[in-house]
C-alpha positions in Angstrom: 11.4 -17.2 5.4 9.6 -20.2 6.6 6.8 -20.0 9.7 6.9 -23.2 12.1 3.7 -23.7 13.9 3.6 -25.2 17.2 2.8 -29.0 16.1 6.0 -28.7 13.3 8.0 -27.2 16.9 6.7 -30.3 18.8 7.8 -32.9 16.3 10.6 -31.9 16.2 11.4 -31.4 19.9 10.2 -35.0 20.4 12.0 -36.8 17.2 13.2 -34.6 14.9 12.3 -32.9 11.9 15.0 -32.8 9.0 12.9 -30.6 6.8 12.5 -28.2 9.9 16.7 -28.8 11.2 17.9 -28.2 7.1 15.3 -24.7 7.4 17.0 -24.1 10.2 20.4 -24.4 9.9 19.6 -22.6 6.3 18.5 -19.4 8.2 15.4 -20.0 6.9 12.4 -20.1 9.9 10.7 -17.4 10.8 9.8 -17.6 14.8 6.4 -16.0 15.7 5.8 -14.8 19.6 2.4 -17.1 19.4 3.9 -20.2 18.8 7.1 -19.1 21.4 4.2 -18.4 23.6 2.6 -22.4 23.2 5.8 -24.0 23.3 6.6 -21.9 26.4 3.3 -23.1 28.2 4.4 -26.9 27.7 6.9 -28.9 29.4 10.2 -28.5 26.8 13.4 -30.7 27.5 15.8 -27.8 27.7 13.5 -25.2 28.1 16.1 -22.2 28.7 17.8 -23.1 26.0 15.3 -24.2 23.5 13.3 -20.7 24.4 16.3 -18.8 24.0 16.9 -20.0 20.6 13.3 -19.6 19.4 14.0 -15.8 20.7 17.1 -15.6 18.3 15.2 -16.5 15.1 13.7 -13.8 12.7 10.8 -12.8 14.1 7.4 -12.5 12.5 5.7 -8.9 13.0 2.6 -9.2 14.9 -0.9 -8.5 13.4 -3.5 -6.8 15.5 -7.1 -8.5 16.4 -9.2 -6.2 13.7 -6.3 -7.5 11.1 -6.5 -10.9 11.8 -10.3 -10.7 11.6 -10.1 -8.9 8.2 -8.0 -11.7 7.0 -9.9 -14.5 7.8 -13.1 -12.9 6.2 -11.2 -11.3 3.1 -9.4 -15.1 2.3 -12.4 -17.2 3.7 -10.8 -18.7 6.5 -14.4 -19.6 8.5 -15.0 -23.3 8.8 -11.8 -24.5 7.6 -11.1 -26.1 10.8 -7.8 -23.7 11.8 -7.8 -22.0 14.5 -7.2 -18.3 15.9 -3.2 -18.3 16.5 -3.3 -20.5 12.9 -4.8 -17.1 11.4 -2.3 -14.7 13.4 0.6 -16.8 11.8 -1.0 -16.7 8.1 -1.5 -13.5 8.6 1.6 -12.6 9.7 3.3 -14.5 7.1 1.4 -12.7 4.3 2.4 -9.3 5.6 6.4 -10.4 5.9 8.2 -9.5 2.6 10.1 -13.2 2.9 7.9 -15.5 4.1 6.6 -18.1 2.1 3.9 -20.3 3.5 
């Protein structure tokens, strides 16, 4: 399983991914709430619809806080310029069996 971020979302929402549309028809992406929850704060072209379909992907399991702050100590995530919700999808990725980041 493949994690999209938010940016890999937008692109492809605006022009098209066909890295992200082959994953996809593949069965391959992995949808985390997060990056639902971004995409649902902006203005989407076919929102229902879009949100709907990001709700019928695999979902990534959620990571508590206190794991997510484990993870970016134990794999010395500090000052590498990614952010919080980048972390929460790492670390989400590295706890699902499938996904491969």
């Amino acid at each position: 399983m493949i994690p999209a971020n938010t940016s890999v979302w937008v692109e492809h929402l605006r022009v098209g991914s066909p890295a992200l549309a082959e994953a996809l028809e593949e069965g391959l992406v992995i949808n985390h709430p997060f990056v639902a929850g971004e995409l649902a704060c902006g203005n989407l072209a076919n929102r229902a619809e879009v949100l709907s379909l990001l709700q019928s992907l695999a979902q990534a399991p959620l990571v508590p806080d206190a794991k997510a702050l484990v993870f970016i100590e134990s794999r010395a995530l500090m000052g590498r310029g990614i952010g919080y919700i980048h972390v929460h999808l790492l670390a989400s990725a590295a706890l699902h069996a499938d996904a491969k980041l």
